[in-house]
Each structure stands twice: as C-alpha cells, then as structure tokens.
Steps between C-alpha positions, in 0.01 A plus 500: 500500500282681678502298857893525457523878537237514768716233666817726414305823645382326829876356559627839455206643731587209776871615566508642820779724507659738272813330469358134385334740220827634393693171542265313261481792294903480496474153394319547202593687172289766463570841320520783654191615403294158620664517810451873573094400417480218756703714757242772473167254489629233812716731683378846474153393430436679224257517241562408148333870400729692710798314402453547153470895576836500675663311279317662157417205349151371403304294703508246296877497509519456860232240466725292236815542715311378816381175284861420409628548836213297623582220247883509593401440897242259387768281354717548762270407754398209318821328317601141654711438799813352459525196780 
C-alpha cells in the first residue's frame, strides 16, 4: 500500500500547473477537509505541522486526512481505462 501512496504523492508532485491540480482534485470526491489538506501541502507547499496549527487540529489528524486523500488519487490514478 505503501508504493501506491508514494505513487499517488509523486503524481500529485508532477502536475505542472495549478490548474491540472485543481482539475484532478475536482474530479475526485474528497471532503472538504481532504481537499483543503492537499491544497495546502501541493499547492501552497506547506508543511503538515503548520497546517495542523492553522487549522487546530492534531498532527496526526492532518496526517490521516492526507492518507485518505492520497488513497482517493491513488485509485483514481490507477482504475482501468475504458477502450
């Protein structure tokens, strides 16, 4: 599972402009709160620390809601192709 969100992180890290971020995050159904997380990490660069302070929740928090979201891109990145 591992090598999945590593793959998810390095797609998300390989979009090259802001709006192919927010078009595949547009695509995908996140909540509000996973998609605020990877907004702040891949487009503000932010650190999962300084999230969780502006936000007030826990570290770990921000850490599980980054997992999900990863886990939702991984899938989306990897489901088959219709031919």
């Amino acid at each position: 599972m591992d090598i999945m969100l590593s793959l998810a992180k390095s797609y998300l890290k390989s979009l090259v402009t802001k709006k192919d971020l927010i078009n595949l995050l547009n695509k995908l159904l996140l909540s509000d709160k996973e998609r605020i997380v990877l907004e702040m990490i891949y487009l503000n660069h932010r650190s999962i620390g300084s999230i969780a302070d502006d936000l007030g929740y826990s570290i770990q928090n921000i850490k599980v809601l980054h997992r999900k979201a990863l886990l939702k891109v991984s899938s989306y990145i990897h489901k088959p192709v219709d031919i």
